[in-house]
Each structure stands twice: as C-alpha cells, then as structure tokens.
Steps between C-alpha positions, in 0.01 A plus 500: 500500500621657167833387582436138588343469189772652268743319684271149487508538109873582446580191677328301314591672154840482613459104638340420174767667300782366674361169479470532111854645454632172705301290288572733150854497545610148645507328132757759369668437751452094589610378148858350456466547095645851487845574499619614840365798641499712788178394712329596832587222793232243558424706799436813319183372301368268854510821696310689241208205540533501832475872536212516259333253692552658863363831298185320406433368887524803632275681246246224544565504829169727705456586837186358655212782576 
C-alpha cells in the first residue's frame, strides 16, 4: 500500500508540475516581438500538457475497494 501511495502523489506532483511548466513557458515562447530565436515545436509544449494531464488521471485515478 506504501507504494500506491508514493506513486499516487508523484503523479500528481509531476501532473501538476508539468502542467505549470506548459503553462509557465508558452508566453516566452508564443510572442512574435523578439528577434528570432531557436524555440521548441508547437508539439513540444502540447505534449508536455498533455502528459501532465494523463499524469494527473492516473494519480487521481483509485481502484474501487
């Protein structure tokens, strides 16, 4: 049971953090004022949300008793 739970509360930490990153780093990234610059393909920063949110399901995620 020790292990379900450690592994229930790194998904979520690492759902919730990937979900901030997405959403953290997506201005930088979004804005066409800068001068060119190397940046991470639109798919890059969608997979991290999606990711973060597949994390999060499956942490939330409990098996009936």
């Amino acid at each position: 049971m020790c292990f379900a739970d450690t592994t229930h509360k790194f998904l979520i930490a690492a759902g919730l953090a990937a979900l901030v990153l997405s959403i953290v780093f997506d201005p930088n990234f979004a804005t066409d004022g800068a001068p060119p610059s190397s940046v991470p393909e639109p798919t890059t920063t969608a997979l991290l949300a999606i990711g973060g949110v597949a994390a999060l399901t499956a942490g939330l995620m409990r098996r009936k008793k």
